[in-house]
C-alpha positions in Angstrom: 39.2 44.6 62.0 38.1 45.7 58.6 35.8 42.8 58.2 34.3 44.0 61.9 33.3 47.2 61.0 32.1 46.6 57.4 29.4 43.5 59.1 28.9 46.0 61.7 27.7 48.8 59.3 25.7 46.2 57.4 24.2 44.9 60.6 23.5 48.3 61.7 22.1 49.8 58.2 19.8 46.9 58.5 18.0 47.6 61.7 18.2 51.3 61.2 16.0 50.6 58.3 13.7 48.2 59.8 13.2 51.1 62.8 12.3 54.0 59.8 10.2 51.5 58.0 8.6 51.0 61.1 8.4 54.8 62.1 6.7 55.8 58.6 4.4 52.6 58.0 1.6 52.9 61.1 -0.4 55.6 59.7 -3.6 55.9 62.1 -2.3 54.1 64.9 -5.7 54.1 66.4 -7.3 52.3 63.6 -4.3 49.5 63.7 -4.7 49.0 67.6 -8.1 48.2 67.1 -7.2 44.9 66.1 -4.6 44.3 69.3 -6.9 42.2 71.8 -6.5 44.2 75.2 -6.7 40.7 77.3 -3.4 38.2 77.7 -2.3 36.6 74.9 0.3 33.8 75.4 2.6 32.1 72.5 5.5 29.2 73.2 7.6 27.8 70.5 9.2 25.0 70.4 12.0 24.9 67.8 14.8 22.3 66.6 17.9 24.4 65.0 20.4 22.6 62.4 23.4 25.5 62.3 26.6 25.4 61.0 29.2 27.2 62.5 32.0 29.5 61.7 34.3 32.2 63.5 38.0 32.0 64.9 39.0 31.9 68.6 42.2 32.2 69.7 43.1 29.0 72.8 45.6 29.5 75.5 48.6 27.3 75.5 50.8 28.1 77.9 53.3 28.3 75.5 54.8 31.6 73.9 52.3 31.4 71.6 48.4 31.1 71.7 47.0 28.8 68.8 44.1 30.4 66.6 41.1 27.9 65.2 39.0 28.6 62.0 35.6 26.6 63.7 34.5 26.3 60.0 37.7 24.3 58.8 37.2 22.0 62.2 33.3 21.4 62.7 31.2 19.1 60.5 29.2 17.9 63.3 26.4 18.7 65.2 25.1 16.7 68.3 22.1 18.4 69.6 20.2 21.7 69.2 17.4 23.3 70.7 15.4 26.6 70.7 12.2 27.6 72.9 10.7 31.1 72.8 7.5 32.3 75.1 5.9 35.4 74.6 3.2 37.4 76.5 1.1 40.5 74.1 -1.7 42.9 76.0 -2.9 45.4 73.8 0.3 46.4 71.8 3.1 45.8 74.7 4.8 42.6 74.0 7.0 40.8 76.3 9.4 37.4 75.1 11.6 35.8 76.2 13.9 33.1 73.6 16.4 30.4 74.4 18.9 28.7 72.3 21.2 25.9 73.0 23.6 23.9 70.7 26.5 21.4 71.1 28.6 21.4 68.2 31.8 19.5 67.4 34.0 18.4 65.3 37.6 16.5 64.4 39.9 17.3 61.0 42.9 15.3 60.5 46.0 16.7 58.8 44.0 20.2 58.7 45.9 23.6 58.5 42.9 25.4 59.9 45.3 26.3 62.9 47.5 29.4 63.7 50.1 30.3 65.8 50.3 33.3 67.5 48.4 34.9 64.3 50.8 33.1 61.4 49.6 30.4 59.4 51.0 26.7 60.0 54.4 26.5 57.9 54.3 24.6 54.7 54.2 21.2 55.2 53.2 21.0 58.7 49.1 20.2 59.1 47.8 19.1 62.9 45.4 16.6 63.9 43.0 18.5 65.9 38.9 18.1 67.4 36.6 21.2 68.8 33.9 21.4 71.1 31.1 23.9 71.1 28.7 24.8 73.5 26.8 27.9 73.4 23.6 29.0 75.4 22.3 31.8 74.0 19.1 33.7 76.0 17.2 36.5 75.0 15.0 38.7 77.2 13.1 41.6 75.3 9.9 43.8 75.3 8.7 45.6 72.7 5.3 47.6 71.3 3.6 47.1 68.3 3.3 49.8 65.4 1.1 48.4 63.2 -0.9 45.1 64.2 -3.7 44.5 61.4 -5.2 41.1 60.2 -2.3 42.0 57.3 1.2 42.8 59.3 2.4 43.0 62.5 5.8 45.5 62.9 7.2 46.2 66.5 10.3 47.4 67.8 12.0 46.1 70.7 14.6 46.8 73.5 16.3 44.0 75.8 19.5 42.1 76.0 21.2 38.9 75.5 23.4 36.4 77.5 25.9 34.4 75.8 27.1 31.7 77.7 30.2 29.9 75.5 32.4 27.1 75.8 34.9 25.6 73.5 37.9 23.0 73.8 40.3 22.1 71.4 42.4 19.7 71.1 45.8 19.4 69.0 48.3 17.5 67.2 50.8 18.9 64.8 52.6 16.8 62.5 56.2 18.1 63.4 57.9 20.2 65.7 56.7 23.9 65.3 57.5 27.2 67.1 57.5 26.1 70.8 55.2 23.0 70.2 58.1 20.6 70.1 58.7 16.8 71.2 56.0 16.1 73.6 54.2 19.4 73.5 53.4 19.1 69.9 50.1 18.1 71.3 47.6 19.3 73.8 44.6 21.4 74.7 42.6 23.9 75.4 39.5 25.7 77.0 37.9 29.0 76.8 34.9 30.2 78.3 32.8 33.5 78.2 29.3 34.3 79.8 28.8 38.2 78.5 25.7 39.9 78.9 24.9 42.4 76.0 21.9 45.6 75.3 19.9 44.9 72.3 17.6 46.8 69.7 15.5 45.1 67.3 12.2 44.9 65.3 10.1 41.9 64.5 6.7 40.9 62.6 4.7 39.1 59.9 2.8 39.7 56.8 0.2 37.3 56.2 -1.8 36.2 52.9 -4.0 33.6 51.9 -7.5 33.9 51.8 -8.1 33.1 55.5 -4.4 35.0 56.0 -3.5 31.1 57.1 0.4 31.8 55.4 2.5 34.5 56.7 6.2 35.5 56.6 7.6 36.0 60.1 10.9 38.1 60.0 12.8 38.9 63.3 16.3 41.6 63.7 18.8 42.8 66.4 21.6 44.1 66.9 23.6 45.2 70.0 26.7 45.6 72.2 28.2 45.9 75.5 30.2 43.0 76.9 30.5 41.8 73.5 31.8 44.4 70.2 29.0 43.6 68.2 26.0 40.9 68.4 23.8 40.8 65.3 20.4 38.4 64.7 18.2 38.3 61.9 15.7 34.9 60.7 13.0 34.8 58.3 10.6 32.2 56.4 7.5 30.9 56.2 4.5 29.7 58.7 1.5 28.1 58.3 -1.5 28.9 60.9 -3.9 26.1 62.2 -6.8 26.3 64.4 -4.4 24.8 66.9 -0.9 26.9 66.1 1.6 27.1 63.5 3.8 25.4 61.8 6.9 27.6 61.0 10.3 26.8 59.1 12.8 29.7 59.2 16.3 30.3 58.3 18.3 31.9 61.1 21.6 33.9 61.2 23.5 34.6 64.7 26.6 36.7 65.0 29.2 37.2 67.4 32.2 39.5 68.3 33.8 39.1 71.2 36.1 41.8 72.7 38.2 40.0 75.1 39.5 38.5 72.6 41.0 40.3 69.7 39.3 39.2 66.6 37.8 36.5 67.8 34.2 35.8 66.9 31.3 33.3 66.4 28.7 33.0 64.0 25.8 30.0 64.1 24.0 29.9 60.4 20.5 27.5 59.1 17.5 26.1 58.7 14.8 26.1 61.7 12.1 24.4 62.4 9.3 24.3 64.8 5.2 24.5 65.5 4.1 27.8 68.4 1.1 27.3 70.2 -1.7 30.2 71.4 -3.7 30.2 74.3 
């Protein structure tokens, strides 16, 4: 729980500070506006995402006791990845919309990445065991824009997010342990959510260059409600075309579920993709 509430506070100092930088930088909003085209302005972007992931989820056995996974001592694998976002701007309102799906999985042998019921695998016993990941993530936001100059954009956003999650595992301890004795010392496992939360973000770029063709998009949320906490931040680098934009950004996701005690979820790397304007 400690480790909750101190990425909780971090997650939270972090958009509270975006929303005051955002509050104090606009100046003469007029002036800024001015720049905001007042006609429909459409952007999709198609993205591949290459996460790793982490967090512990606790799998029901039937048994006296539930068996806890560390995902990041399982999963070395990931089978597919995909991320789409499509966005609508008149004037400075700003409506998106972003989708994320991933199927992750992976297989240790002799691991001790398990627990059960909350204790650590005795000395000498290690389990054979595989998990499945598959998480749809889906955004749905609108916003208005603070600043939008040839320079930076910076707008805040309100919205919320569904996560739809499921995981299997599948185990085999070395030796009789607790109540996973003879043929029981093997088995598995499913667990499912699909939690809707409220969100609260800002999002933007800075561009430079000498046609402002580079820019540095940066993109943070934070939220709650079916979930304890949900925290998402990226940033990097694009490159603007005449066409669209290439962009490569490294992106952070964060989970905390509350039907579970302590379990969480995090998806962490590299994405890249190319938006289109029309």
């Amino acid at each position: 729980m400690k480790t909750i509430a101190s990425k909780s506070r971090v997650a939270m100092t972090v958009a509270l500070s975006l929303f005051v930088v955002g509050a104090i930088a606009p100046g003469p909003a007029a002036a800024q506006m001015a720049t905001t085209s007042d006609q429909w302005r459409w952007t999709a972007v198609i993205y591949g995402y290459f996460p790793s992931i982490g967090g512990t989820t606790t799998f029901p056995t039937g048994a006296t006791a539930n068996i806890s996974v560390d995902a990041h001592g399982v999963i070395s694998n990931l089978k597919f990845a995909a991320m789409g976002i499509l966005e609508a701007q008149k004037g400075p309102w700003d409506l998106f919309t972003d989708v994320i799906y991933a199927d992750i999985s992976g297989s240790k042998s002799q691991t001790r990445s398990l627990s059960i019921g909350g204790i650590g695998l005795p000395v000498g016993i290690t389990a054979d065991a595989n998990l499945d990941v598959k998480t749809t993530l889906w955004t749905l936001a609108g916003g208005y824009h603070l600043v939008s100059t040839p320079d930076v954009t910076f707008a805040l956003f309100v919205g919320a997010r569904n996560i739809d999650l499921k995981q299997n595992l599948g185990w085999n301890f070395s030796a009789d342990v607790g109540p996973f004795v003879g043929p029981g010392r093997q088995g598995s496992s499913e667990v499912k959510v699909n939690n809707w939360d409220g969100i609260v973000g800002a999002k933007g770029n800075w561009s430079f260059g000498q046609r402002h063709e580079w820019f540095v998009p940066y993109y943070v949320d934070i939220g709650t409600g079916q979930d304890l906490l949900t925290f998402q931040t990226y940033g990097g680098l694009g490159y603007k075309f005449n066409w669209g934009e290439l962009v490569g950004v490294w992106r952070y996701i964060d989970y905390h579920f509350a039907s579970r005690s302590g379990a969480t979820l995090n998806m962490n790397g590299p994405a890249v993709g190319v938006a289109f304007h029309w």
